[in-house]
C-alpha positions as a LaTeX table, in Angstrom:
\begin{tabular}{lrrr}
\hline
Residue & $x$ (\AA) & $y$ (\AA) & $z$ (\AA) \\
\hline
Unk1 & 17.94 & $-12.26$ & 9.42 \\
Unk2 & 19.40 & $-13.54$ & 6.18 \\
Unk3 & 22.35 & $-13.54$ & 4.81 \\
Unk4 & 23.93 & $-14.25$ & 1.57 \\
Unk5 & 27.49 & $-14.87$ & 0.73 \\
Unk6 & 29.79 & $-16.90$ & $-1.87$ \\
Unk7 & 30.67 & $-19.90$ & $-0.69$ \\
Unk8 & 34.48 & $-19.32$ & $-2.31$ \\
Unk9 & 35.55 & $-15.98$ & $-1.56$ \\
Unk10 & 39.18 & $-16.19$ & $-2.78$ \\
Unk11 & 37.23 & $-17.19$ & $-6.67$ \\
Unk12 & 35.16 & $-14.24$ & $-6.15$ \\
Unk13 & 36.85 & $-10.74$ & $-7.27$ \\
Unk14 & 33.35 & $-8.90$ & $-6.59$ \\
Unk15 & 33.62 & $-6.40$ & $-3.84$ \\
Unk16 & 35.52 & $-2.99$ & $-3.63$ \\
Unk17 & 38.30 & $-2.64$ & $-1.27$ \\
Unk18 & 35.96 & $-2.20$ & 2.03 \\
Unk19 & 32.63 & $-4.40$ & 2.63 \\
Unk20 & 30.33 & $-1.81$ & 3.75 \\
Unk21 & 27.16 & $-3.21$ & 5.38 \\
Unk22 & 23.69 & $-1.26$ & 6.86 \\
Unk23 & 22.05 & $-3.04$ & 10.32 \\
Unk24 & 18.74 & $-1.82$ & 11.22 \\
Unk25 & 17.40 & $-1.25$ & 15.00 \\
Unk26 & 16.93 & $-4.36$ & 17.05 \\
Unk27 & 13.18 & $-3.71$ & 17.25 \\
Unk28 & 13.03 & $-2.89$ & 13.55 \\
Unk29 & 15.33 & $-5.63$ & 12.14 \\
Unk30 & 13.84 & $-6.06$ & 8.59 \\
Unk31 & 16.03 & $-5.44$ & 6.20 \\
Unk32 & 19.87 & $-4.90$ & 5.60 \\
Unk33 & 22.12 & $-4.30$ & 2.43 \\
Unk34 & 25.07 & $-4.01$ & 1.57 \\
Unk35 & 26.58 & $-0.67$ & 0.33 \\
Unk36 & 27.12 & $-0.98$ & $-3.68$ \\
Unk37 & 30.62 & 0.36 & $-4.40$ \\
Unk38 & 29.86 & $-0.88$ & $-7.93$ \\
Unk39 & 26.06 & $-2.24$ & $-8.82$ \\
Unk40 & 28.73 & $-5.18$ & $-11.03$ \\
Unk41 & 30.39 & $-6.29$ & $-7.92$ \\
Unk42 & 28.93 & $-7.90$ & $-4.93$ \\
Unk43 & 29.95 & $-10.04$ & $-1.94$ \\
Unk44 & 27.65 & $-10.51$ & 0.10 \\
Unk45 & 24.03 & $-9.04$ & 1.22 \\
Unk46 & 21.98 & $-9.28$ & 4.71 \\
Unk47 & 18.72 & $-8.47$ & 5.60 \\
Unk48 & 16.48 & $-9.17$ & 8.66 \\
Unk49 & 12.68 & $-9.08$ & 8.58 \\
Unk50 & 10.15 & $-9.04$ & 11.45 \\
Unk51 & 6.13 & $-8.83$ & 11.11 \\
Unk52 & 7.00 & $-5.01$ & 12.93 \\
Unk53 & 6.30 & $-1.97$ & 10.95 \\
Unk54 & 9.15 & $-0.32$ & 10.71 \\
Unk55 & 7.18 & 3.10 & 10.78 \\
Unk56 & 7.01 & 4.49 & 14.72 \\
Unk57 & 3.43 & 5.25 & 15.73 \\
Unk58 & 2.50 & 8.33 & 17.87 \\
Unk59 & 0.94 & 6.09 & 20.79 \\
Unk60 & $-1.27$ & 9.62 & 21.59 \\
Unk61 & $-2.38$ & 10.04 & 17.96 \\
Unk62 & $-5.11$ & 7.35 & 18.67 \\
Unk63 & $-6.47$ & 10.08 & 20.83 \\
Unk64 & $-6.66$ & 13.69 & 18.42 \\
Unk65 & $-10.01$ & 12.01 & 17.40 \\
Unk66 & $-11.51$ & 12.62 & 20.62 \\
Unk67 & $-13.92$ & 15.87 & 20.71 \\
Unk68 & $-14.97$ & 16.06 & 24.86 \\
Unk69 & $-12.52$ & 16.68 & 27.89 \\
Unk70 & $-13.14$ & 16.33 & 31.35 \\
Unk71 & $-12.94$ & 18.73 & 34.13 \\
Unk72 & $-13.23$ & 18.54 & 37.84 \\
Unk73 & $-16.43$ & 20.60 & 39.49 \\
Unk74 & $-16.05$ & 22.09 & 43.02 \\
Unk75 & $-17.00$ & 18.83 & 44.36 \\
Unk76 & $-14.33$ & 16.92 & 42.70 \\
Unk77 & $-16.55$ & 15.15 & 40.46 \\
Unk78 & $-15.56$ & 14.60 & 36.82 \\
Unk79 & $-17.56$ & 16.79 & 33.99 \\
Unk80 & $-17.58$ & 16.17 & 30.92 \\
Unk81 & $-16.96$ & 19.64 & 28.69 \\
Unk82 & $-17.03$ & 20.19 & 24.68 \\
Unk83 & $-13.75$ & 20.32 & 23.57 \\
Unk84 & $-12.28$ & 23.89 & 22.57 \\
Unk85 & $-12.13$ & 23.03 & 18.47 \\
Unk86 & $-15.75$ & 21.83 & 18.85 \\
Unk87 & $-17.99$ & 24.38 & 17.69 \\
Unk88 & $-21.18$ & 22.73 & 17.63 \\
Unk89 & $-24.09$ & 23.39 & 20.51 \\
Unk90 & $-23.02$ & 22.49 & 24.23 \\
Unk91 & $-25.98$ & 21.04 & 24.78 \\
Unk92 & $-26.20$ & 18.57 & 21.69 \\
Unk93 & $-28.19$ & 15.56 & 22.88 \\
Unk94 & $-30.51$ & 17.45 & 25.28 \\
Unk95 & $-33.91$ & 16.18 & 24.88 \\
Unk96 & $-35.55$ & 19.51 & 25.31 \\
Unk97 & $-33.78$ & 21.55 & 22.54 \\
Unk98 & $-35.32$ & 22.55 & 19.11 \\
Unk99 & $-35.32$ & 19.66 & 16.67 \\
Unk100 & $-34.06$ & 16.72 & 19.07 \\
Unk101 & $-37.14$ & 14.74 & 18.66 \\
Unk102 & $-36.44$ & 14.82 & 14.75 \\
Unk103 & $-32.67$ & 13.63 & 15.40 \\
Unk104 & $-33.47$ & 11.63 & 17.39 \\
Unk105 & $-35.77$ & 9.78 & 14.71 \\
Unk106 & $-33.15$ & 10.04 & 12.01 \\
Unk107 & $-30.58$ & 8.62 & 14.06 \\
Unk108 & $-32.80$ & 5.30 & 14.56 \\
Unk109 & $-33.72$ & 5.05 & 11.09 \\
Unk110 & $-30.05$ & 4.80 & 9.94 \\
Unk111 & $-29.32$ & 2.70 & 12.44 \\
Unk112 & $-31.87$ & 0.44 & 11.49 \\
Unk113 & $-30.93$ & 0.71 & 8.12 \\
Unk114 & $-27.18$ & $-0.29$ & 8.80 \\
Unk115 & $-28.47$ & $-3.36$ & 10.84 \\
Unk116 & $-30.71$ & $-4.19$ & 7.57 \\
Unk117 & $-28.29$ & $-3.65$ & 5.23 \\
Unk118 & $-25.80$ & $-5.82$ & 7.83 \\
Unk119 & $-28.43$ & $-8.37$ & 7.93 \\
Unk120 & $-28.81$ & $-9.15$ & 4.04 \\
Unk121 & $-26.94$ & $-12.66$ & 3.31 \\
Unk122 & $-26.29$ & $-13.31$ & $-0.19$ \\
Unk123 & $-27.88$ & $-16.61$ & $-1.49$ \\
Unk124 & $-25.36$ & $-19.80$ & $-2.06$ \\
Unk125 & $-27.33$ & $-20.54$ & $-5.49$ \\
Unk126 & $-28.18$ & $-18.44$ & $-8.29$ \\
Unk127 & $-31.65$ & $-17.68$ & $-7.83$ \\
Unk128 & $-34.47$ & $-17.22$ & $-10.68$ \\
Unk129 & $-36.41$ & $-13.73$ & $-11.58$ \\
Unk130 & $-39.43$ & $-14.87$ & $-9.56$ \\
Unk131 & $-37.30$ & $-15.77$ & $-6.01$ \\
Unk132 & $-34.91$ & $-12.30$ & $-6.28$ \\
Unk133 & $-38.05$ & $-10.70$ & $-6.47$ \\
Unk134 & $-39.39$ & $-12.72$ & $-3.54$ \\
Unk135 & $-35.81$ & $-12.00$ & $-1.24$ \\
Unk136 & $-36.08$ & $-8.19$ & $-2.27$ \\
Unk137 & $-40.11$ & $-8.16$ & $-0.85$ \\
Unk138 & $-38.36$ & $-9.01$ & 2.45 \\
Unk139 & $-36.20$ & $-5.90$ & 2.50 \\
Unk140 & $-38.54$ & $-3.61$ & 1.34 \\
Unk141 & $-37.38$ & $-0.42$ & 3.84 \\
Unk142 & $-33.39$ & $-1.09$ & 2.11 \\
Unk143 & $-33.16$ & 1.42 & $-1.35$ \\
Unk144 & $-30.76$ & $-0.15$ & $-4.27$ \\
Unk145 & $-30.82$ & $-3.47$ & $-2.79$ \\
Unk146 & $-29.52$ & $-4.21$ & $-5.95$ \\
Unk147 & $-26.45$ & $-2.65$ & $-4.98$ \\
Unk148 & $-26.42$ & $-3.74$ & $-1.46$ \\
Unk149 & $-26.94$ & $-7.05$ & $-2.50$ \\
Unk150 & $-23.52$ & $-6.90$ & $-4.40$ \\
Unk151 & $-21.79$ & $-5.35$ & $-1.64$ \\
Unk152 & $-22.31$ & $-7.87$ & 0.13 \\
Unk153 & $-21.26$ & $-10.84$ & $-2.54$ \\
Unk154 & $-18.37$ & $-8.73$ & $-2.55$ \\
Unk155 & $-17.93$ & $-8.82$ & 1.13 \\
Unk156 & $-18.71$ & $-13.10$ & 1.07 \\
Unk157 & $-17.12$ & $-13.82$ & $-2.04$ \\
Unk158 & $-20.01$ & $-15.46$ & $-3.60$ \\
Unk159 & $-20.04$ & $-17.13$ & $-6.53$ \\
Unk160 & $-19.79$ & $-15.48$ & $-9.41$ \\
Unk161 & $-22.75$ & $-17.72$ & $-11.00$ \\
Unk162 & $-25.07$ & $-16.11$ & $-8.22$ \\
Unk163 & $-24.33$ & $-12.42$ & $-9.32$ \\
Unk164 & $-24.71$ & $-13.35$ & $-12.94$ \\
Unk165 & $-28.24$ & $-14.24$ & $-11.69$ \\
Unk166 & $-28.84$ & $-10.81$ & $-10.30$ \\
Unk167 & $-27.86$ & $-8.75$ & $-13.25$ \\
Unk168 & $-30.07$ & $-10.65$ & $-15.05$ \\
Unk169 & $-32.80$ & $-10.08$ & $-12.76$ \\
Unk170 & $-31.87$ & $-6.39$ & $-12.73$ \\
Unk171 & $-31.39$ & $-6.70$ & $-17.38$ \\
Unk172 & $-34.87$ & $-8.05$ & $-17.28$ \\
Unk173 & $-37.13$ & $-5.76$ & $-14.94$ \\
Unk174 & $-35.29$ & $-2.78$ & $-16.20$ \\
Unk175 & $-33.54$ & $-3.14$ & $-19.54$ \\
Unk176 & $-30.19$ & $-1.99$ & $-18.60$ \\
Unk177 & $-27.79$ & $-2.40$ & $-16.00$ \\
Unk178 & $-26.08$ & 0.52 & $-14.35$ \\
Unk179 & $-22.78$ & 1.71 & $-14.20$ \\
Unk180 & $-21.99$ & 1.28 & $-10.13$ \\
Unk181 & $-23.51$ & $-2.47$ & $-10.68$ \\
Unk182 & $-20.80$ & $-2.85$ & $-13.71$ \\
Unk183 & $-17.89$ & $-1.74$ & $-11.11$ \\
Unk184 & $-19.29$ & $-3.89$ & $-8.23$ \\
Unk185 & $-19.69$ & $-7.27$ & $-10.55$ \\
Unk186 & $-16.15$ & $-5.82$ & $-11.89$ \\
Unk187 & $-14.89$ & $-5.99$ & $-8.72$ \\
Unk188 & $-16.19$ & $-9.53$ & $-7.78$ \\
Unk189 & $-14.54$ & $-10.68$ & $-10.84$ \\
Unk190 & $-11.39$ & $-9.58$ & $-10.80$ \\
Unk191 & $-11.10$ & $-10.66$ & $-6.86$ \\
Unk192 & $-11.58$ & $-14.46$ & $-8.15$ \\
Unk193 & $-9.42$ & $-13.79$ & $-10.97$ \\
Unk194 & $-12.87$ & $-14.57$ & $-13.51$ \\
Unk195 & $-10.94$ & $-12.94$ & $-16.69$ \\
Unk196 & $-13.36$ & $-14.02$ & $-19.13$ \\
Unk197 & $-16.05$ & $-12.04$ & $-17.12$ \\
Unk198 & $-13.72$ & $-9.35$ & $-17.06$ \\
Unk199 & $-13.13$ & $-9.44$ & $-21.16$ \\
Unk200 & $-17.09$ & $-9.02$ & $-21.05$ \\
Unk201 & $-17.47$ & $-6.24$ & $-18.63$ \\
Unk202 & $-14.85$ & $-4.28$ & $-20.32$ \\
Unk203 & $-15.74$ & $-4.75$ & $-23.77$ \\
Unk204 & $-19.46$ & $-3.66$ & $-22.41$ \\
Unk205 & $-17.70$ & $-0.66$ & $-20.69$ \\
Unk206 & $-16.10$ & 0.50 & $-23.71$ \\
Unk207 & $-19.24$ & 0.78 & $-25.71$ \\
Unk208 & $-21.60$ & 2.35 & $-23.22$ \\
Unk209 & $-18.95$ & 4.82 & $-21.75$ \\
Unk210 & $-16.94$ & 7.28 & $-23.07$ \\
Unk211 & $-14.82$ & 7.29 & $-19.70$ \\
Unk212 & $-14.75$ & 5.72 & $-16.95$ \\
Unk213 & $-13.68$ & 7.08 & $-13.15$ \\
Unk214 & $-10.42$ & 5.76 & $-11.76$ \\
Unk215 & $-11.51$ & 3.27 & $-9.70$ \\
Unk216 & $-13.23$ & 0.99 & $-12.69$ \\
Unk217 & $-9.83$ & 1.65 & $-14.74$ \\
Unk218 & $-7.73$ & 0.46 & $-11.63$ \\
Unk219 & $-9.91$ & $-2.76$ & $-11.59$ \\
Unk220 & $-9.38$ & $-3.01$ & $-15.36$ \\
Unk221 & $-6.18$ & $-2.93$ & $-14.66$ \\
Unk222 & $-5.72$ & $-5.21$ & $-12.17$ \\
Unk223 & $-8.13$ & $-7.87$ & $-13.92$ \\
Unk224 & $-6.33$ & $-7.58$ & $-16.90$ \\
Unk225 & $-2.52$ & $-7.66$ & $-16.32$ \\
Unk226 & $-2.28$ & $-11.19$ & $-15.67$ \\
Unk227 & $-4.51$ & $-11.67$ & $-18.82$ \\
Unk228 & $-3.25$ & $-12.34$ & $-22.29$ \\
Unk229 & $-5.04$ & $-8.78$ & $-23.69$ \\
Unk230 & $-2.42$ & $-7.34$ & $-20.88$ \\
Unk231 & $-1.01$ & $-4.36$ & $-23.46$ \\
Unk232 & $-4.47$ & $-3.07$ & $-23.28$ \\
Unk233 & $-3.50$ & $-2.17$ & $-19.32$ \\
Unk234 & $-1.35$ & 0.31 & $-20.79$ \\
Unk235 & $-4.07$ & 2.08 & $-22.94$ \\
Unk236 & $-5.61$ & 2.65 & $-19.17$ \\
Unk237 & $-2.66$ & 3.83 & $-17.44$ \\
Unk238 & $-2.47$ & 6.59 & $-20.12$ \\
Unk239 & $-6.23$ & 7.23 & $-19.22$ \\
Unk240 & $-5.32$ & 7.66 & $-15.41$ \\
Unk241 & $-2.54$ & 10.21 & $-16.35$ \\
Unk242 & $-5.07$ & 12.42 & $-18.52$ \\
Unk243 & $-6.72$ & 13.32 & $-14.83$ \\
Unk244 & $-4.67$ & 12.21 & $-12.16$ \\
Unk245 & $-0.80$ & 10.65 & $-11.10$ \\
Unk246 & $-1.43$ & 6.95 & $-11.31$ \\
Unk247 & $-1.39$ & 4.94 & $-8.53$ \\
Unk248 & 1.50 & 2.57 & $-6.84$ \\
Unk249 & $-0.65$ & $-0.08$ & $-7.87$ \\
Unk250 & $-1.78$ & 0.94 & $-11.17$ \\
Unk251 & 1.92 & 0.69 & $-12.07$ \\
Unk252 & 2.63 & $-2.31$ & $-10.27$ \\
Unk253 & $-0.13$ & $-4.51$ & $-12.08$ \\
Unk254 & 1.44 & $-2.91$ & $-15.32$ \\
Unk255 & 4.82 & $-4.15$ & $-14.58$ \\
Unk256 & 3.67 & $-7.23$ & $-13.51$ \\
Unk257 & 1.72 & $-7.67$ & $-16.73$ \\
Unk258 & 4.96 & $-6.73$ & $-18.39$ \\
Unk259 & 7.43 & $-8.89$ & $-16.68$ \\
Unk260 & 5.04 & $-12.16$ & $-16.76$ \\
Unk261 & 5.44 & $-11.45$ & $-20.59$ \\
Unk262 & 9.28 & $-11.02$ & $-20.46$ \\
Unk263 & 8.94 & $-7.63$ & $-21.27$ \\
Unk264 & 12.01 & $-6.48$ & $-19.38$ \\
Unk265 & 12.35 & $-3.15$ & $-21.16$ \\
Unk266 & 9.22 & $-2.02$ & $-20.70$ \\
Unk267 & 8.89 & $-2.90$ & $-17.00$ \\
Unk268 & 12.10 & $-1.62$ & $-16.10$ \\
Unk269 & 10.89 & 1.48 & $-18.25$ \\
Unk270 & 7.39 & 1.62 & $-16.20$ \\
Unk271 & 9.31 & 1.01 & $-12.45$ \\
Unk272 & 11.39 & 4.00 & $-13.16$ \\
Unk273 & 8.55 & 6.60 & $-14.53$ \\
Unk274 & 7.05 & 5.64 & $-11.17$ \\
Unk275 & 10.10 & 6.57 & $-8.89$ \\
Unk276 & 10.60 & 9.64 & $-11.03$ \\
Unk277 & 6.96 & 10.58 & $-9.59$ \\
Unk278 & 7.96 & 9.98 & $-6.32$ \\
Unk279 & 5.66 & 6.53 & $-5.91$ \\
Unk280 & 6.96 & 4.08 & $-3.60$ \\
Unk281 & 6.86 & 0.23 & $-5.12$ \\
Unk282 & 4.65 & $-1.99$ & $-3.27$ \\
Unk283 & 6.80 & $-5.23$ & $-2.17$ \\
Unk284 & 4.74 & $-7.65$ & $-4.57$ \\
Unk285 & 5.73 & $-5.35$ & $-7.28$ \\
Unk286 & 9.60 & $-5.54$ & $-6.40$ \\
Unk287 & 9.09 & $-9.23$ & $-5.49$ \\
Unk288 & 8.08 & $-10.12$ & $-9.38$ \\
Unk289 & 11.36 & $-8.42$ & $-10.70$ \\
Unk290 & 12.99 & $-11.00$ & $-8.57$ \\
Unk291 & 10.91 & $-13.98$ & $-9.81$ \\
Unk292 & 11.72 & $-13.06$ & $-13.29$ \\
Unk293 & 15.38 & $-12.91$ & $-12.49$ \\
Unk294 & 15.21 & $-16.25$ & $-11.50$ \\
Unk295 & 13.86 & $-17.54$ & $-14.82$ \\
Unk296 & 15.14 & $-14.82$ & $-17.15$ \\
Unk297 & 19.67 & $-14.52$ & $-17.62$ \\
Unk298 & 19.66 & $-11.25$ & $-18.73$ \\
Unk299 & 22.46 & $-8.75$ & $-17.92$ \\
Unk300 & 20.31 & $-5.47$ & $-18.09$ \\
Unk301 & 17.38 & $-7.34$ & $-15.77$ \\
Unk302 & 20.46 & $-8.47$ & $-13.10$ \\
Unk303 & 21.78 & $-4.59$ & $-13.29$ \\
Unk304 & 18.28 & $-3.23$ & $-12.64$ \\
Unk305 & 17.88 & $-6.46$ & $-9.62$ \\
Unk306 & 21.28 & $-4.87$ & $-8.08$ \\
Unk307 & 19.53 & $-1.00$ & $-8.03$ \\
Unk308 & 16.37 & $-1.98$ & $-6.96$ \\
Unk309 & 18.59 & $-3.11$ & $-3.60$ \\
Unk310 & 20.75 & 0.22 & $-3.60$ \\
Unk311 & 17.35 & 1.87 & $-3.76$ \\
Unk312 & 15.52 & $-0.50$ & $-0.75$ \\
Unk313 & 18.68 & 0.47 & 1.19 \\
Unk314 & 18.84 & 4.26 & 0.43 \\
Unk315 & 15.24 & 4.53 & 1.39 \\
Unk316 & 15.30 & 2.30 & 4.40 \\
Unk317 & 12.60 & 0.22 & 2.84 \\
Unk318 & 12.50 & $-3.29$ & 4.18 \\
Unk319 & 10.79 & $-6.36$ & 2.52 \\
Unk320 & 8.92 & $-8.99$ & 4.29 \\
Unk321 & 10.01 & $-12.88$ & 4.36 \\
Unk322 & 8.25 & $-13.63$ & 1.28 \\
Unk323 & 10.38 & $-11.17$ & $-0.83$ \\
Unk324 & 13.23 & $-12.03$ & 1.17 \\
Unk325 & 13.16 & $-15.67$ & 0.19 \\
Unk326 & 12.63 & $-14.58$ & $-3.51$ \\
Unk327 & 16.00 & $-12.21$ & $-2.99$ \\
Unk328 & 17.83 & $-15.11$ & $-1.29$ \\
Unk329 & 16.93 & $-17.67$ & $-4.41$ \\
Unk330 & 17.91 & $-15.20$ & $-7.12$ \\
Unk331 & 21.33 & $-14.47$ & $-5.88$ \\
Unk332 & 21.55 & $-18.67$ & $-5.75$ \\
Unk333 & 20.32 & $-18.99$ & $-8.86$ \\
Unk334 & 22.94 & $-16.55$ & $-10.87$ \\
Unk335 & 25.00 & $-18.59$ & $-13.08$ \\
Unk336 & 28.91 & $-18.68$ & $-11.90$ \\
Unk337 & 28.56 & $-16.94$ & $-8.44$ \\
Unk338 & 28.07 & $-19.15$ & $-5.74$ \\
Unk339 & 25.77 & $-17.75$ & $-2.99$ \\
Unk340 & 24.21 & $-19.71$ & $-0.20$ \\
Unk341 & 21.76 & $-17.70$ & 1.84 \\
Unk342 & 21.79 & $-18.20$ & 5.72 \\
Unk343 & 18.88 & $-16.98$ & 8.22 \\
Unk344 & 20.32 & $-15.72$ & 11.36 \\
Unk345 & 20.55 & $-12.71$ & 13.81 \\
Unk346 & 22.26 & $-9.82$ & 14.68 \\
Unk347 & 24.61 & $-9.38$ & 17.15 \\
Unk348 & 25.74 & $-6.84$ & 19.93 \\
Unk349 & 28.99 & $-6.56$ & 18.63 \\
Unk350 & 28.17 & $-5.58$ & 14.99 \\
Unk351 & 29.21 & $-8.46$ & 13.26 \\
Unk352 & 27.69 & $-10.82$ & 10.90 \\
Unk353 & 27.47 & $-14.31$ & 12.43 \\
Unk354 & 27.97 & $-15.75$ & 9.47 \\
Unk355 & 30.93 & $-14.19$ & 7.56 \\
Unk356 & 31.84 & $-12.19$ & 10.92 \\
Unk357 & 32.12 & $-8.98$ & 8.59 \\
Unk358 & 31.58 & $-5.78$ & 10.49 \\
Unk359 & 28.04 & $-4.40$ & 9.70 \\
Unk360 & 27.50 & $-0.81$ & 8.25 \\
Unk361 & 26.37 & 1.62 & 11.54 \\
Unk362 & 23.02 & 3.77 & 10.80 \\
Unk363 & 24.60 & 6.35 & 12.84 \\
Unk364 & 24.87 & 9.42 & 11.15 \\
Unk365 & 28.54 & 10.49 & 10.59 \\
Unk366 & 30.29 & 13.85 & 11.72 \\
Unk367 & 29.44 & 14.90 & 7.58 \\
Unk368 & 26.15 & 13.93 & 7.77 \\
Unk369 & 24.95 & 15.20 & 11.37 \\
Unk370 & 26.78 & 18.61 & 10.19 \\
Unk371 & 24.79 & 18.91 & 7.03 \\
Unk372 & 21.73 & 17.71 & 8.61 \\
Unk373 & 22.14 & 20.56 & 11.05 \\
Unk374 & 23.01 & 23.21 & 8.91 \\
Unk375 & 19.83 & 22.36 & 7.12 \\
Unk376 & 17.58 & 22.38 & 10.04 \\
Unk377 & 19.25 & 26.31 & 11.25 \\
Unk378 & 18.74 & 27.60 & 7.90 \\
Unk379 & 15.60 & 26.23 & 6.79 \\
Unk380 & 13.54 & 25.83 & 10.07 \\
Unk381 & 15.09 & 28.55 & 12.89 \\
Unk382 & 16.00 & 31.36 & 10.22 \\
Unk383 & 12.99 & 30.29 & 7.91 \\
Unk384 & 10.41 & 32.52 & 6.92 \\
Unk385 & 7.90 & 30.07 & 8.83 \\
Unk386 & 10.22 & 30.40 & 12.14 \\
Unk387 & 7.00 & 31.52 & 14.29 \\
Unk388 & 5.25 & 28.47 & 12.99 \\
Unk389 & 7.43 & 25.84 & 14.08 \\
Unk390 & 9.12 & 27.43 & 17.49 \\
Unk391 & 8.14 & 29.52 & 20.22 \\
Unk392 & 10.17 & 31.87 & 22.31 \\
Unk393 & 10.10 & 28.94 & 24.92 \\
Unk394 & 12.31 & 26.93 & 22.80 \\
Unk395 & 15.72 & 27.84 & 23.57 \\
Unk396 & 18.51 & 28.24 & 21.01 \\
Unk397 & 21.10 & 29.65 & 22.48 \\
Unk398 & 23.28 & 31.65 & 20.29 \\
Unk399 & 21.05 & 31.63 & 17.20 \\
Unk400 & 19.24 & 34.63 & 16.04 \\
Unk401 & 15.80 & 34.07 & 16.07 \\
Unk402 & 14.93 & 35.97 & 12.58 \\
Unk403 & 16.58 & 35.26 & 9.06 \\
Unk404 & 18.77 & 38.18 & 9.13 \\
\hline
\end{tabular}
């Protein structure tokens, strides 16, 4: 856990009248905050991380995929039965039913295909016309080996001088390069951060393509945020929205294009059109807000800093060490407040081992449980969708059962 507090309280009028502070479960300790009376004043903030998600996991959903049951025969022996959702032949693999042989067959072939395809190893060198020719001769039985071959560069992170070698192999046997080659080589570029291959790509894009499919725009995007032509990201952000809601991501290499630029405005601008479409901020996107608080004294940036933590805490969202740290050295970093940031651990009694303030309970209170229970009676047992989510089994005593 880590916590941060000024080192001269009595100095320090920052805080409402009552410190109010949110712990997390003791299996889930990742992040804690404290409760913003007034986004201007602060005291002190904790926060715990673990490598734990801090979403539960339905220990039997690993089993819904599961499509046979077993039964027990008269002689106790286990049979194996098609499960009742599975409405496919009970007798699927049985080597004397109509068409078998020819499944049979088509199963082996794509398995051998898979092992082919598995089996391809991209060269360490770029290789000449004459020798890709040769290397595709020995994979005759794999269609767009082309492609295959990329996947795979993709997959090793080749060099990016050995795919150059096999678009030109591919320019020169058939005059043109396709589109899904353009988005693999895309891909391989922006992965090793190659912008000046990306500059090409997408100035080759824009002339042979009137539009492109999300996923090349999202790798446009991503290759060229941290690029000095990083405006242009916002040109294909608008191109996302014509079709679909932009992604997380989409935003978050926008902003991150944005903030490496000092444009505060605009990324605090871009962050909040994304919560207002209900997208939750990957960490690395909240994590470069705080690295540009540390370089950038702005009043408007430190305000925006201070709601991104009401919003982490409102949401129960909780950041990993490496954010963490970045938190912990922008509160040190603020000019005139003097916060050190302590790790440490929480305690059975509630209190912070470092200031000994009393930590904010995730208990719901009376107010809250009532609400929260009014909600679920009106909404779920006198819904219109009651028969959907109970049963007669399910007792509620005293509660009418319809929504009269």
């Amino acid at each position: 856990m880590a916590f941060l507090h000024p080192t001269i309280f009595s100095g320090l009028q920052t805080l409402g009248k009552y410190p109010i502070f949110w712990p997390v479960p003791r299996r889930q300790q990742l992040f804690a905050v404290l409760h913003l009376l007034n986004r201007n004043h602060v005291k002190c903030f904790p926060f715990t991380t673990t490598s734990q998600s801090a979403i539960p996991v339905d220990p039997k959903a690993t089993h819904m995929l599961s499509t046979k049951t077993r039964s027990k025969g008269r002689d106790g022996e286990e049979k194996e039965g098609r499960a009742r959702g599975d409405t496919s032949s009970p007798h699927p693999f049985s080597l004397f039913s109509a068409g078998a042989a020819k499944r049979r067959s088509k199963n082996q072939e794509e398995l051998l295909m898979i092992s082919k395809k598995n089996g391809i190893r991209p060269p360490e060198k770029p290789l000449s016309v004459a020798e890709w020719e040769e290397l595709k001769g020995e994979f005759k039985g794999i269609s767009k080996f082309e492609d295959v071959m990329l996947e795979q560069m993709i997959k090793c992170n080749s060099s990016i001088d050995v795919a150059k070698s096999l678009l030109s192999m591919v320019a020169i046997r058939k005059g043109d390069i396709s589109y899904n080659l353009l988005v693999k080589y895309l891909a391989l570029c922006v992965r090793q951060e190659q912008i000046a291959e990306v500059y090409d790509v997408y100035d080759i894009m824009k002339v042979r393509f009137k539009t492109l499919e999300t996923g090349a725009y999202s790798l446009l995007i991503k290759g060229l945020s941290g690029s000095n032509r990083w405006r242009e990201t916002l040109l294909l952000l608008q191109e996302i929205k014509k079709v679909m809601t932009p992604s997380k991501g989409n935003y978050g290499d926008c902003i991150k294009g944005a903030l490496n630029n000092q444009e505060i405005n605009l990324a605090c601008e871009l962050y909040h059109e994304m919560l207002a479409k209900d997208l939750i901020p990957n960490l690395d996107t909240l994590q470069v807000f705080f690295d540009t608080g540390k370089c950038v004294k702005d009043d408007q940036l430190k305000s925006e800093l201070l709601g991104i933590l009401l919003y982490l805490r409102e949401n129960q969202l909780y950041p990993g060490e490496v954010l963490m740290q970045s938190i912990k050295l922008w509160f040190e970093s603020i000019p005139g407040e003097k916060w050190e940031g302590h790790l440490t651990a929480i305690k059975n009694s509630g209190k912070c081992p470092v200031c000994n303030q009393n930590l904010e309970a995730i208990h719901l209170s009376q107010e809250e449980y009532n609400a929260l229970k009014e909600k679920i009676i009106k909404d779920v047992i006198q819904g219109a969708d009651i028969f959907r989510k109970t049963t007669p089994q399910v007792g509620f005593k005293g509660l009418p059962l319809t929504g009269e």
